[in-house]
N, CA, C, O and CB atoms as a CASP TS submission, in Angstrom:
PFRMAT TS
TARGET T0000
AUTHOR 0000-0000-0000
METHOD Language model
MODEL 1
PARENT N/A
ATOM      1  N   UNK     1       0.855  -1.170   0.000  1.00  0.00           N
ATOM      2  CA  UNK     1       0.000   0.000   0.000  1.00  0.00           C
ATOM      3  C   UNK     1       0.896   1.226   0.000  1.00  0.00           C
ATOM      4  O   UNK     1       1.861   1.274   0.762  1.00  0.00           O
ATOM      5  CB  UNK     1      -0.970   0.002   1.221  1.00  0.00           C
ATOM      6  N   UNK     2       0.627   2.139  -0.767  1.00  0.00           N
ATOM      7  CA  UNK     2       1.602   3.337  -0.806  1.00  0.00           C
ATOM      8  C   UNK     2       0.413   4.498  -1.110  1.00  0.00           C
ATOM      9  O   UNK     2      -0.113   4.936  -2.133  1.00  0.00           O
ATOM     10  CB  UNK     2       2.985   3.191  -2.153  1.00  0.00           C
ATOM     11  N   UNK     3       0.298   4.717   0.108  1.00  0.00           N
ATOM     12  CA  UNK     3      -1.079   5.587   0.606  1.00  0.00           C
ATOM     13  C   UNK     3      -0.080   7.214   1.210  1.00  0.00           C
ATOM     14  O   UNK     3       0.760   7.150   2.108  1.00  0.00           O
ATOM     15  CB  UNK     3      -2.236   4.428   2.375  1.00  0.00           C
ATOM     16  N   UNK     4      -0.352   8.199   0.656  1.00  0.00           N
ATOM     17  CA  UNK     4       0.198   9.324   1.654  1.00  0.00           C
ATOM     18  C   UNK     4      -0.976  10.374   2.176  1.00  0.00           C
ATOM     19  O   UNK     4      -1.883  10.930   1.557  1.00  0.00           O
ATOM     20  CB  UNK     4       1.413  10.247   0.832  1.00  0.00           C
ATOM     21  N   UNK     5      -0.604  10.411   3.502  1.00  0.00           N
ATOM     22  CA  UNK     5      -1.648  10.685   4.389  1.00  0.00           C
ATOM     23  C   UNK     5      -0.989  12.225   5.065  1.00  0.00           C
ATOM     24  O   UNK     5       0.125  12.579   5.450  1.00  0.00           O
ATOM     25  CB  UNK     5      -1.910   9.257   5.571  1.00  0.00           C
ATOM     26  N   UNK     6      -2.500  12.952   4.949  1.00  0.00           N
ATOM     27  CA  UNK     6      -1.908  14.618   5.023  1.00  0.00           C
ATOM     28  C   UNK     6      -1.777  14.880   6.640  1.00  0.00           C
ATOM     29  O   UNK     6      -2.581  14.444   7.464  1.00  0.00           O
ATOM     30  CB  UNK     6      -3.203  15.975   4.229  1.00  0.00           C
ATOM     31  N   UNK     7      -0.685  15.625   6.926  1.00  0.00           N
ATOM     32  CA  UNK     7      -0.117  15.903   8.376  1.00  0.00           C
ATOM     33  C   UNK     7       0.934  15.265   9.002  1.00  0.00           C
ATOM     34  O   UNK     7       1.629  15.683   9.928  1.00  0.00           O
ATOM     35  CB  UNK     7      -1.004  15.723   9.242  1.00  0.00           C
ATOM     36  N   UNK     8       1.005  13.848   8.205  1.00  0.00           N
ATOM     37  CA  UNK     8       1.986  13.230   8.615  1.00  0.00           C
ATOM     38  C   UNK     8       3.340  13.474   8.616  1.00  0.00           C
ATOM     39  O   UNK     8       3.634  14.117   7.608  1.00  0.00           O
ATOM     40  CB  UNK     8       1.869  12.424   8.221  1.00  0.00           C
ATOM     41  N   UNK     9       4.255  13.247   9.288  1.00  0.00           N
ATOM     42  CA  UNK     9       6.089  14.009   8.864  1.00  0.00           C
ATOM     43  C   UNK     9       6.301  12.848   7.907  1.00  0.00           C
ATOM     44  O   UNK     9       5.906  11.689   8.036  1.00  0.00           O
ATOM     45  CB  UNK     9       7.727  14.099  10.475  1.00  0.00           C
ATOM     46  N   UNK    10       7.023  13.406   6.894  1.00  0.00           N
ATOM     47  CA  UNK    10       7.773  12.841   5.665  1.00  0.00           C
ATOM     48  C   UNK    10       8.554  12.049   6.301  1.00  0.00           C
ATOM     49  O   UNK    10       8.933  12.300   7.445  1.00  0.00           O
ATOM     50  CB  UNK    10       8.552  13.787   4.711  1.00  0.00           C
ATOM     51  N   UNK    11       9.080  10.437   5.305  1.00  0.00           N
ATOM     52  CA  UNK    11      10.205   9.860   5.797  1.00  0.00           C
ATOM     53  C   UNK    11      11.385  10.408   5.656  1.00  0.00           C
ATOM     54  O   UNK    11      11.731  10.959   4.611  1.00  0.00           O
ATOM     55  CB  UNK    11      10.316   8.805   5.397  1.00  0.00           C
ATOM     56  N   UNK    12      12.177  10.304   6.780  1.00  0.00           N
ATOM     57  CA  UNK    12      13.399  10.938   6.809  1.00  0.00           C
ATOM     58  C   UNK    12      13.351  12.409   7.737  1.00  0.00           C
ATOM     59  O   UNK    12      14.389  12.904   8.177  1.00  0.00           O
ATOM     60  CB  UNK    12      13.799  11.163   5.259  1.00  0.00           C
ATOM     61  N   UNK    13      12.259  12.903   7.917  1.00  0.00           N
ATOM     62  CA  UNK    13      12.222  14.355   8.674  1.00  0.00           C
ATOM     63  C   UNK    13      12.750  14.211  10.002  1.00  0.00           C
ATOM     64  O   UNK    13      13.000  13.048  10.318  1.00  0.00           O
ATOM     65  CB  UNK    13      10.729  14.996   8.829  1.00  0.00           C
ATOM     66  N   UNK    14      13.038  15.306  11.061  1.00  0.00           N
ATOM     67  CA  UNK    14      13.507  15.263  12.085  1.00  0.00           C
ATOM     68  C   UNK    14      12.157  15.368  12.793  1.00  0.00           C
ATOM     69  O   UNK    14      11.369  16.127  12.229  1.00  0.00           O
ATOM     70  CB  UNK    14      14.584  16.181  12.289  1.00  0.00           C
ATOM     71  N   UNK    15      11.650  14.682  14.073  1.00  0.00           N
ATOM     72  CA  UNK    15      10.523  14.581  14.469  1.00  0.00           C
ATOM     73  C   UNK    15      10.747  15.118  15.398  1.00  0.00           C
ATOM     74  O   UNK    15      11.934  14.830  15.549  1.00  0.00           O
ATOM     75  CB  UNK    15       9.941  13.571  14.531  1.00  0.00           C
ATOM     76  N   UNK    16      10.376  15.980  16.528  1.00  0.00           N
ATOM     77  CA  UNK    16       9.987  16.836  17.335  1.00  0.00           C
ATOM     78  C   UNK    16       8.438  16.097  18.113  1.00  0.00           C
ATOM     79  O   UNK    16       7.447  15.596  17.582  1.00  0.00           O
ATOM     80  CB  UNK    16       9.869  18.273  16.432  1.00  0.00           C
ATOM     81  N   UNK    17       8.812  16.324  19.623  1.00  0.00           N
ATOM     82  CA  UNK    17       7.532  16.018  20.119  1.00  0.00           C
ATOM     83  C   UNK    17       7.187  16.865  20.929  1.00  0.00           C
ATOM     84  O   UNK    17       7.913  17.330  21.808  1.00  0.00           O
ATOM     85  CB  UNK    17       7.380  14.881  20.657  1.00  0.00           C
ATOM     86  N   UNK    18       5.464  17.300  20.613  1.00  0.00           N
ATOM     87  CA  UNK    18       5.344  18.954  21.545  1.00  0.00           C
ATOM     88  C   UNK    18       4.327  18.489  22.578  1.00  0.00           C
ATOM     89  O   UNK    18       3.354  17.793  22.285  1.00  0.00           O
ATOM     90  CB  UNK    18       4.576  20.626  20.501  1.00  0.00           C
ATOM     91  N   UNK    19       4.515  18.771  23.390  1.00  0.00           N
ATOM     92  CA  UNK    19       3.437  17.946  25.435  1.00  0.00           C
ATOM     93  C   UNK    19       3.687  19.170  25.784  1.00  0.00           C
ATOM     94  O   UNK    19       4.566  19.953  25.423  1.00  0.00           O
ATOM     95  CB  UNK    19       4.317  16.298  27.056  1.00  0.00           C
ATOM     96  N   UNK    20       2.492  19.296  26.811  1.00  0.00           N
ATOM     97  CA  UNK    20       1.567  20.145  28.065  1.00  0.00           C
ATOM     98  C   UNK    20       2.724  19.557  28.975  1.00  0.00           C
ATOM     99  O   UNK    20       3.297  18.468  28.981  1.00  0.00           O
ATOM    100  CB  UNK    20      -0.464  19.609  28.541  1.00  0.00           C
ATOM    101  N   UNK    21       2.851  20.793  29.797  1.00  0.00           N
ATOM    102  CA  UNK    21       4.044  20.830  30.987  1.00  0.00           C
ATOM    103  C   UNK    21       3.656  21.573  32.050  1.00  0.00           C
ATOM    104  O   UNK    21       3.891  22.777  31.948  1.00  0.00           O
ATOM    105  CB  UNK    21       5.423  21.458  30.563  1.00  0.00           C
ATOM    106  N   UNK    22       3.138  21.207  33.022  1.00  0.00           N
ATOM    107  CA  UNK    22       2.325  22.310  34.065  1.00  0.00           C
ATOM    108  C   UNK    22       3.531  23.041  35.206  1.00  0.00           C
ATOM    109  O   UNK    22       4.285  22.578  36.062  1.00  0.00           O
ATOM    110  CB  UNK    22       0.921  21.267  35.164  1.00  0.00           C
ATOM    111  N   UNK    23       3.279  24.193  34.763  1.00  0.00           N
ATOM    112  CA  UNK    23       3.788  25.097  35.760  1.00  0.00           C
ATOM    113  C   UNK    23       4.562  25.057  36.807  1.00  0.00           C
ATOM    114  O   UNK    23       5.713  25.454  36.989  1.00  0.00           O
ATOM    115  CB  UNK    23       3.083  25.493  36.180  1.00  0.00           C
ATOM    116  N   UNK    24       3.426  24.274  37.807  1.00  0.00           N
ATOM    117  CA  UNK    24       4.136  23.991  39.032  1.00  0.00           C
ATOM    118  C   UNK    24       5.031  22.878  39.172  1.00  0.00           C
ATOM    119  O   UNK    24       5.473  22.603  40.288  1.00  0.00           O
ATOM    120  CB  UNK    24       3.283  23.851  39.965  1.00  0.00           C
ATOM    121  N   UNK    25       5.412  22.068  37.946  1.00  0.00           N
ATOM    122  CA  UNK    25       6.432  20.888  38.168  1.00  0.00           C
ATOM    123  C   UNK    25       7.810  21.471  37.438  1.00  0.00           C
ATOM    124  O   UNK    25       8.755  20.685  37.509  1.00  0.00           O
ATOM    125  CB  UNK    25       5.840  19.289  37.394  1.00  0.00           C
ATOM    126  N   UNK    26       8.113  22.891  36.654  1.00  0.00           N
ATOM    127  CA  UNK    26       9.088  23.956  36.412  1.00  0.00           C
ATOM    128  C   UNK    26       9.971  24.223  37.229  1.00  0.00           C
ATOM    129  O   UNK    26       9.608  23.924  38.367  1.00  0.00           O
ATOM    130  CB  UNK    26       8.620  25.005  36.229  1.00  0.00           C
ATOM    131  N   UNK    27      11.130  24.718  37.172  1.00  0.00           N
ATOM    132  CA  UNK    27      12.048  24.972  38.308  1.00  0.00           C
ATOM    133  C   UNK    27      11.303  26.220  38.593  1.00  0.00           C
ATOM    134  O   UNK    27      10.496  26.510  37.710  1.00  0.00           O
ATOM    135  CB  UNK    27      13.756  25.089  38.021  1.00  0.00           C
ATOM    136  N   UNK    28      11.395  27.434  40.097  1.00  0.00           N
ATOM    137  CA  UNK    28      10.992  28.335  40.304  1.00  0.00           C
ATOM    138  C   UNK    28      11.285  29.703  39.440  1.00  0.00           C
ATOM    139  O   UNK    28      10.453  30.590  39.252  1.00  0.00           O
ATOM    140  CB  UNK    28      11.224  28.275  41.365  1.00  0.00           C
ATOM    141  N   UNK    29      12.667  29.693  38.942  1.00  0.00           N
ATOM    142  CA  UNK    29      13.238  30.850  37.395  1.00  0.00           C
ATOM    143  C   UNK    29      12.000  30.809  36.557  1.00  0.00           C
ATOM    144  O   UNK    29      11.289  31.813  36.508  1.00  0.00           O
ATOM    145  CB  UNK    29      14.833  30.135  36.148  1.00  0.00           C
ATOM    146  N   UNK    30      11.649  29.595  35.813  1.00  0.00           N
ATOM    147  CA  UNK    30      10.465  29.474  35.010  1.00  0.00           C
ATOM    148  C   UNK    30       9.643  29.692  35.167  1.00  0.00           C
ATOM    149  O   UNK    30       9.089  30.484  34.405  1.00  0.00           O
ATOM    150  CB  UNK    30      10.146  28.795  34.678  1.00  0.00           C
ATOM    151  N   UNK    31       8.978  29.162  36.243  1.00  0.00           N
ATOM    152  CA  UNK    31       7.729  29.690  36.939  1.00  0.00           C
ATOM    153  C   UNK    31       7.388  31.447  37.337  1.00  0.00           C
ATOM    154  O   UNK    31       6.366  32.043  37.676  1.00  0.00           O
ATOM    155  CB  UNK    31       7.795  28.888  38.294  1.00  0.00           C
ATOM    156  N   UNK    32       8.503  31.773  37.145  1.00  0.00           N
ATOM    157  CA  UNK    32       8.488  33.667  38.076  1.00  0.00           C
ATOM    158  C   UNK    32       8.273  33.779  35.970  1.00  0.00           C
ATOM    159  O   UNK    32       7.295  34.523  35.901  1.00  0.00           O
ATOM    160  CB  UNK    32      10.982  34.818  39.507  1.00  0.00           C
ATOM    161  N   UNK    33       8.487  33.597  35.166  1.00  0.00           N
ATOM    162  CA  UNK    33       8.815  34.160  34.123  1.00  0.00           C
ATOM    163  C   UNK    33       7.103  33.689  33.486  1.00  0.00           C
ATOM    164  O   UNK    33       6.434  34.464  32.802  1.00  0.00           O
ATOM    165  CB  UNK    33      10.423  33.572  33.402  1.00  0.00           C
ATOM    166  N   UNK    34       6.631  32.271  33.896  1.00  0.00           N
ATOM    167  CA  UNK    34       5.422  32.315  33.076  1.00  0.00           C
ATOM    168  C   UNK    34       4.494  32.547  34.104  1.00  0.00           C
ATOM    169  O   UNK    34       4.079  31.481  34.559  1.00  0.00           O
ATOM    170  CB  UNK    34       5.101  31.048  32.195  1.00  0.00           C
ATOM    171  N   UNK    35       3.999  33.570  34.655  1.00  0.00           N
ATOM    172  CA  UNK    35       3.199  34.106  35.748  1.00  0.00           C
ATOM    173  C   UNK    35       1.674  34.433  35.096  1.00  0.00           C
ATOM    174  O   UNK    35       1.400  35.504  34.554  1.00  0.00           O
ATOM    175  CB  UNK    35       3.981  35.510  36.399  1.00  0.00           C
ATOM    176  N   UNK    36       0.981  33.599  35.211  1.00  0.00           N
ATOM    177  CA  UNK    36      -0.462  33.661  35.668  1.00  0.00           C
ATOM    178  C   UNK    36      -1.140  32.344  34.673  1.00  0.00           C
ATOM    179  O   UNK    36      -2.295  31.941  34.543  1.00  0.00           O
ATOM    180  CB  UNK    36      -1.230  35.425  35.332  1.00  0.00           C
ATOM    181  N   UNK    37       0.228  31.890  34.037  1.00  0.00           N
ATOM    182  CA  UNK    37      -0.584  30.166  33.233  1.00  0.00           C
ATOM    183  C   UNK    37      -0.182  28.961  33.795  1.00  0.00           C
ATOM    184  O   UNK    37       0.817  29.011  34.512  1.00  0.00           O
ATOM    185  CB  UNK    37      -0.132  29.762  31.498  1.00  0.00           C
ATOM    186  N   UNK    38      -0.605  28.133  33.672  1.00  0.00           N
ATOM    187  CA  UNK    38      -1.185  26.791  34.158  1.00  0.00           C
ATOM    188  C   UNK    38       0.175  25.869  34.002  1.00  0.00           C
ATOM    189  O   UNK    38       1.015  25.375  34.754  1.00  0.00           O
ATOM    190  CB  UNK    38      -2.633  26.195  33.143  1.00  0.00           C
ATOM    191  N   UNK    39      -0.193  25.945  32.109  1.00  0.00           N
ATOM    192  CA  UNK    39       0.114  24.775  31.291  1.00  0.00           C
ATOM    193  C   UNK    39       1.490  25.830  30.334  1.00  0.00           C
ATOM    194  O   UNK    39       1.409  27.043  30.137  1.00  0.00           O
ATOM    195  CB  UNK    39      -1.611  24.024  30.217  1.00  0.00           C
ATOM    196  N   UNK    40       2.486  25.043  29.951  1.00  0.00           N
ATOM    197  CA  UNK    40       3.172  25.769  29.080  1.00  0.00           C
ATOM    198  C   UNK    40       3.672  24.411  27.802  1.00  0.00           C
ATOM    199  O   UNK    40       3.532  23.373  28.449  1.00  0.00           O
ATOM    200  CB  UNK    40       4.519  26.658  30.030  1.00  0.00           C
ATOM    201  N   UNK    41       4.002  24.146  26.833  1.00  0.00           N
ATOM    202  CA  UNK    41       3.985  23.459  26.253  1.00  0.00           C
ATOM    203  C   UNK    41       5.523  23.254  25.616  1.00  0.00           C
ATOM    204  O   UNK    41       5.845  24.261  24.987  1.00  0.00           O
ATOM    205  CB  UNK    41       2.959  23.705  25.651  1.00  0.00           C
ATOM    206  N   UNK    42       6.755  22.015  25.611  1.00  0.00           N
ATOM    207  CA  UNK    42       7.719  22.070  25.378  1.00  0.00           C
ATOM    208  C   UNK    42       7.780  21.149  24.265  1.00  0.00           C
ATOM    209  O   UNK    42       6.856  20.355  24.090  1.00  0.00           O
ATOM    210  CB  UNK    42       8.395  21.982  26.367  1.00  0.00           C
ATOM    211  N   UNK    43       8.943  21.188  23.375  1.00  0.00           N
ATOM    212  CA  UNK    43       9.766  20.610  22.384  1.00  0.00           C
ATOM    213  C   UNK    43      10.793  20.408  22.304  1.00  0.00           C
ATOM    214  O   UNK    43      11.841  21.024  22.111  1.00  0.00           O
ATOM    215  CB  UNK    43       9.768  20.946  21.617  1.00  0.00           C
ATOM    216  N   UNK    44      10.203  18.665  22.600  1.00  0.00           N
ATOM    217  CA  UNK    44      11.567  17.603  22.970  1.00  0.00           C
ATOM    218  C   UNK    44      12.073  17.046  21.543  1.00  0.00           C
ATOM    219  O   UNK    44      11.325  16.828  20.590  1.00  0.00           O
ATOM    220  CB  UNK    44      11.065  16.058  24.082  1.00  0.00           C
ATOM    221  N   UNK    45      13.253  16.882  21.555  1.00  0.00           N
ATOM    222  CA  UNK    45      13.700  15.796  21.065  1.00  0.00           C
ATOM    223  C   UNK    45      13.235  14.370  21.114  1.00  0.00           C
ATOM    224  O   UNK    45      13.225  14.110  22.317  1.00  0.00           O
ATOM    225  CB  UNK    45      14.644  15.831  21.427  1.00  0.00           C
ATOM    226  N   UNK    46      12.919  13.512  20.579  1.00  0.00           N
ATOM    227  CA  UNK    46      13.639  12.249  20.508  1.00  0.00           C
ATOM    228  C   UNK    46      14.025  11.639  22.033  1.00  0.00           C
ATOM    229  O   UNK    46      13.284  10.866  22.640  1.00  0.00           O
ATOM    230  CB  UNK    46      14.987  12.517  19.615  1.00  0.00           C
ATOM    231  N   UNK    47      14.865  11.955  22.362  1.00  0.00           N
ATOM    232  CA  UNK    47      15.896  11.431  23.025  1.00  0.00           C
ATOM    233  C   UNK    47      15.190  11.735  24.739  1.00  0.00           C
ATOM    234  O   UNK    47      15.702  11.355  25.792  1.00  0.00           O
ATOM    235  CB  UNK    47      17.504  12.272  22.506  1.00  0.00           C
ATOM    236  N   UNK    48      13.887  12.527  24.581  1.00  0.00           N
ATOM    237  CA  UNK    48      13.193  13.516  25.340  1.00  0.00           C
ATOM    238  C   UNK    48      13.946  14.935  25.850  1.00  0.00           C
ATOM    239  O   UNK    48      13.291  15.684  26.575  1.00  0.00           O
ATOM    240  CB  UNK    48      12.725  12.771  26.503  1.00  0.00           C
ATOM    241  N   UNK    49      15.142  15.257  25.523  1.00  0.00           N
ATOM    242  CA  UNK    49      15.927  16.490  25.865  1.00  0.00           C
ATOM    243  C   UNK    49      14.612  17.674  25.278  1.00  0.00           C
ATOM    244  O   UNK    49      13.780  17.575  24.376  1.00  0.00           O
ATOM    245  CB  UNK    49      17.741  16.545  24.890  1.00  0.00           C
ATOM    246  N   UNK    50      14.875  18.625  26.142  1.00  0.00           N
ATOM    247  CA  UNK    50      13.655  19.780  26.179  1.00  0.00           C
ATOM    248  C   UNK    50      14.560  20.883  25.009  1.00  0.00           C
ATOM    249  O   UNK    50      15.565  21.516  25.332  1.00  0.00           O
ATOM    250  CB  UNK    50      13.285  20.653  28.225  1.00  0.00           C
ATOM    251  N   UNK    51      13.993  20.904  23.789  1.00  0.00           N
ATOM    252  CA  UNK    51      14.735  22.207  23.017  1.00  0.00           C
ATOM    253  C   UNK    51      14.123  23.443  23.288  1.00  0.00           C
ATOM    254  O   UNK    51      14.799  24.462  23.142  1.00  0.00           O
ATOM    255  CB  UNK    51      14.725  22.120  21.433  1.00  0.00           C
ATOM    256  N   UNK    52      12.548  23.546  23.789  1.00  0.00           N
ATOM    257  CA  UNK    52      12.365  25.000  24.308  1.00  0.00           C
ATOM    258  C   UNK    52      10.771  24.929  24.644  1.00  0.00           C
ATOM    259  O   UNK    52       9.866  24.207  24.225  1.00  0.00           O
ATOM    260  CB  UNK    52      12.815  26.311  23.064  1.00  0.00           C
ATOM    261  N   UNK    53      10.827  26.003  25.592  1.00  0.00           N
ATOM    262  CA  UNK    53       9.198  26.203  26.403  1.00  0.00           C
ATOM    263  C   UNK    53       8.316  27.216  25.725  1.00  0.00           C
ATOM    264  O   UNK    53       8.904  28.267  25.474  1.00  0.00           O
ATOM    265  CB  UNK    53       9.306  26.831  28.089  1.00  0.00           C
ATOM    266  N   UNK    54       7.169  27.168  25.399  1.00  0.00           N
ATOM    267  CA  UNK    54       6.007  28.378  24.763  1.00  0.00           C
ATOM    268  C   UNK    54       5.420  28.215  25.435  1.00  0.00           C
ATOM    269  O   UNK    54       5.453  27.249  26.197  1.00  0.00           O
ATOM    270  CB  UNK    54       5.252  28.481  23.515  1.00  0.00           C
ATOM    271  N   UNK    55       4.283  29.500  25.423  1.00  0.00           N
ATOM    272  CA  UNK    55       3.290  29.495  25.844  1.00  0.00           C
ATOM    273  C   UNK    55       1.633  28.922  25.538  1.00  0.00           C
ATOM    274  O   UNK    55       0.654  28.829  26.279  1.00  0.00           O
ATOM    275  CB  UNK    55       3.480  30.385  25.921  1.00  0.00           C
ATOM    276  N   UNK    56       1.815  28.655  24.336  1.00  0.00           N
ATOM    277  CA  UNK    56       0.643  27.333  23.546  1.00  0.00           C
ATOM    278  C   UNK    56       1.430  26.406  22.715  1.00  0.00           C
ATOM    279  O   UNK    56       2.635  26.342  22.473  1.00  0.00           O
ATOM    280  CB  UNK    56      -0.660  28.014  22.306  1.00  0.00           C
ATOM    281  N   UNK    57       0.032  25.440  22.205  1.00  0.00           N
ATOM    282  CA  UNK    57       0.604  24.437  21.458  1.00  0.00           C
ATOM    283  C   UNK    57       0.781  24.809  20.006  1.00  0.00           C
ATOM    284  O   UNK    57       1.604  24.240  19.290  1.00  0.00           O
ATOM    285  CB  UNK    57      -0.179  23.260  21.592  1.00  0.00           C
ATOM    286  N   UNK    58       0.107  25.633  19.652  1.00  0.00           N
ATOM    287  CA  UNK    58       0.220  26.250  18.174  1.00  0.00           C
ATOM    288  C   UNK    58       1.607  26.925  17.808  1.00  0.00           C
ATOM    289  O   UNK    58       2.201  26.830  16.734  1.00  0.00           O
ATOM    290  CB  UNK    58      -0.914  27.405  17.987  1.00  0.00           C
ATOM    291  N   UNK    59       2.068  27.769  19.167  1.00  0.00           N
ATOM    292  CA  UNK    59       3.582  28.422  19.026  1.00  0.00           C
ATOM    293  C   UNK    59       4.602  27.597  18.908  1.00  0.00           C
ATOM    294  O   UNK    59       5.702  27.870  18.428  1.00  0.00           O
ATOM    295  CB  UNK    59       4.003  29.219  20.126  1.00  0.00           C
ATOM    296  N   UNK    60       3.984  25.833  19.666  1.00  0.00           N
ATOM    297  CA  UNK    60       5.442  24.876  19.928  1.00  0.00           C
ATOM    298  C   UNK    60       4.978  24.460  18.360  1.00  0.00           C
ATOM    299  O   UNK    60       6.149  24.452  17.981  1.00  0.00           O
ATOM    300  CB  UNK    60       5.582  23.294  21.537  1.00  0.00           C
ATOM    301  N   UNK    61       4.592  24.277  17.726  1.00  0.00           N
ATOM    302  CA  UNK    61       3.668  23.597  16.453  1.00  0.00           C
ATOM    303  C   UNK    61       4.933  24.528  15.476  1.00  0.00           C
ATOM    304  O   UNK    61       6.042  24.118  15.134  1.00  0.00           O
ATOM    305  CB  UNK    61       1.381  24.172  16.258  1.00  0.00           C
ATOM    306  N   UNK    62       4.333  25.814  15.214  1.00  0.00           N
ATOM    307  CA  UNK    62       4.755  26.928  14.212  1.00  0.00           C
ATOM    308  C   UNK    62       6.298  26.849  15.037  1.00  0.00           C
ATOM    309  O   UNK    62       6.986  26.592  14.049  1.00  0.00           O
ATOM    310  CB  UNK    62       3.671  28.708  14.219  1.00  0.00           C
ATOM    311  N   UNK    63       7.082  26.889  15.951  1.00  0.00           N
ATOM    312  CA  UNK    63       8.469  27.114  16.053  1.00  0.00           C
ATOM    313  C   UNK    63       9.342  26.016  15.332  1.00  0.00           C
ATOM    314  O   UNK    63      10.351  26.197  14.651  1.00  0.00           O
ATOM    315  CB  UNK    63       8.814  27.201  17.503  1.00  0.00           C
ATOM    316  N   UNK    64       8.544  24.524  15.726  1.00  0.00           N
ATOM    317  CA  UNK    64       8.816  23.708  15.140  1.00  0.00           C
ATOM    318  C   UNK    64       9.497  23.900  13.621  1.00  0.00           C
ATOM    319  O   UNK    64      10.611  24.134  13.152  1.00  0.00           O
ATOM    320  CB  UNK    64       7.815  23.131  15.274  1.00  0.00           C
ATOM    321  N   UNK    65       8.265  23.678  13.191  1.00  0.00           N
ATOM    322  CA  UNK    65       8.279  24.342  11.346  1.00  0.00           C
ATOM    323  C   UNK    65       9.230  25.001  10.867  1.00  0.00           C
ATOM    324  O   UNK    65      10.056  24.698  10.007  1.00  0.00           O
ATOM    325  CB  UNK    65       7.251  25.379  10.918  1.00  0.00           C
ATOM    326  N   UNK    66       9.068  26.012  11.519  1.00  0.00           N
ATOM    327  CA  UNK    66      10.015  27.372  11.199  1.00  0.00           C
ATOM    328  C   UNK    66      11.271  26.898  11.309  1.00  0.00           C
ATOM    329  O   UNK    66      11.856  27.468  10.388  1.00  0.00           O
ATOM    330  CB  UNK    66       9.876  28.695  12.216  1.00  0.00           C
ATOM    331  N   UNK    67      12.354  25.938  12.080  1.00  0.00           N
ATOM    332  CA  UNK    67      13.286  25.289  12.350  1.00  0.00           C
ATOM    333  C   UNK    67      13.828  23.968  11.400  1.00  0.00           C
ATOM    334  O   UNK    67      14.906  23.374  11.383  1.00  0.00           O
ATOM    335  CB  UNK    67      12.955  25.033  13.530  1.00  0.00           C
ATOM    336  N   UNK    68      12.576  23.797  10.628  1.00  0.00           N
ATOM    337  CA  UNK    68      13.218  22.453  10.229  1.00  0.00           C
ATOM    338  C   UNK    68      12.436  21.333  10.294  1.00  0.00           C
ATOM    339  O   UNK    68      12.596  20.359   9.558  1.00  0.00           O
ATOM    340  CB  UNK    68      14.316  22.138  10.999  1.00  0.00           C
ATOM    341  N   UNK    69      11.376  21.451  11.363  1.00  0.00           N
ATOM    342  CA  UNK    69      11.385  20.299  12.094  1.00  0.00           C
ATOM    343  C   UNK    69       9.908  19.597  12.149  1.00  0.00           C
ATOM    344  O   UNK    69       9.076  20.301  11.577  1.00  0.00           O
ATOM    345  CB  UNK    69      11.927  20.654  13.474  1.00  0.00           C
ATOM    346  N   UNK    70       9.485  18.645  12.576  1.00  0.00           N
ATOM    347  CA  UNK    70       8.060  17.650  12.079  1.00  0.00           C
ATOM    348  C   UNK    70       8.051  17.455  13.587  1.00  0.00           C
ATOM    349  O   UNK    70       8.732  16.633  14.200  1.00  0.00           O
ATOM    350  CB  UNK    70       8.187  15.934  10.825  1.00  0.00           C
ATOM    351  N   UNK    71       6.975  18.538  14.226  1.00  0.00           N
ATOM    352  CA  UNK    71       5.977  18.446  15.463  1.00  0.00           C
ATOM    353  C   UNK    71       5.396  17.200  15.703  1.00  0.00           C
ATOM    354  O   UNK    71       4.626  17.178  14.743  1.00  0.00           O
ATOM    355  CB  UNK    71       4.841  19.347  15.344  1.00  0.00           C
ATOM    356  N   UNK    72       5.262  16.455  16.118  1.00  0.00           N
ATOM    357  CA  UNK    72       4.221  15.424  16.794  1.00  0.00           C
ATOM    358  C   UNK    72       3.552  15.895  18.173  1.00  0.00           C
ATOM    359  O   UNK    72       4.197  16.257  19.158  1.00  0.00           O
ATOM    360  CB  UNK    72       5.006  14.012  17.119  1.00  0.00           C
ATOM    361  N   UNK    73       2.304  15.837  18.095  1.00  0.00           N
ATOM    362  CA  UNK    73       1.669  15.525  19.304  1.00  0.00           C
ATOM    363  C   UNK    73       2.004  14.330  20.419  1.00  0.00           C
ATOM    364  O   UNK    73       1.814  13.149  20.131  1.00  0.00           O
ATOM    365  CB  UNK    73       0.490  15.344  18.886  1.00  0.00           C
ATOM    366  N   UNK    74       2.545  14.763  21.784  1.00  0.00           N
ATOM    367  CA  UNK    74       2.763  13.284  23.156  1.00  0.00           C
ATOM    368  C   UNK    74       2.264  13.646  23.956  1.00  0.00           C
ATOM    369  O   UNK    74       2.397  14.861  24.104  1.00  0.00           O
ATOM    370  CB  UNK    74       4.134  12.749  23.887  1.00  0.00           C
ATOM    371  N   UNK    75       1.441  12.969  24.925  1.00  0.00           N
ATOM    372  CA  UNK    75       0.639  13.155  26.109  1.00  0.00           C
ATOM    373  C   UNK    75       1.195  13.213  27.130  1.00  0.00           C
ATOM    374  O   UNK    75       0.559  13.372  28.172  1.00  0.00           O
ATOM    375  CB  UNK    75      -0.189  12.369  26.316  1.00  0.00           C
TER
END
């Protein structure tokens, strides 16, 4: 079957995984900096190493992109 299915990352892309990260499990630096939200949303590697924190999932989505890189959704 050689079906291509829209949204999916291309073979070969660098995959990126973007997850909900709540606040209060942040070191306290982070926490003084994202002051009055909950949830902040990061983009890991692979390997799970954190490449960087936003403030939604659409910004970790679009930074992605903008870099190179094939977002996945992880819970």
């Amino acid at each position: 079957m050689d079906v291509k299915f829209e949204g999916l990352p291309e073979q070969g892309a660098r995959i990126v995984y973007v997850r909900p990260v709540l606040v209060a499990d942040l070191p306290e630096e982070i926490r003084a900096q994202a002051a009055g939200l909950d949830t902040l949303y990061s983009v890991n590697r692979p390997d799970g190493a954190r490449l960087a924190l936003v403030r939604d999932r659409e910004t970790a989505f679009v930074l992605a992109r903008q870099n190179d890189l094939a977002p996945v959704s992880a819970h």
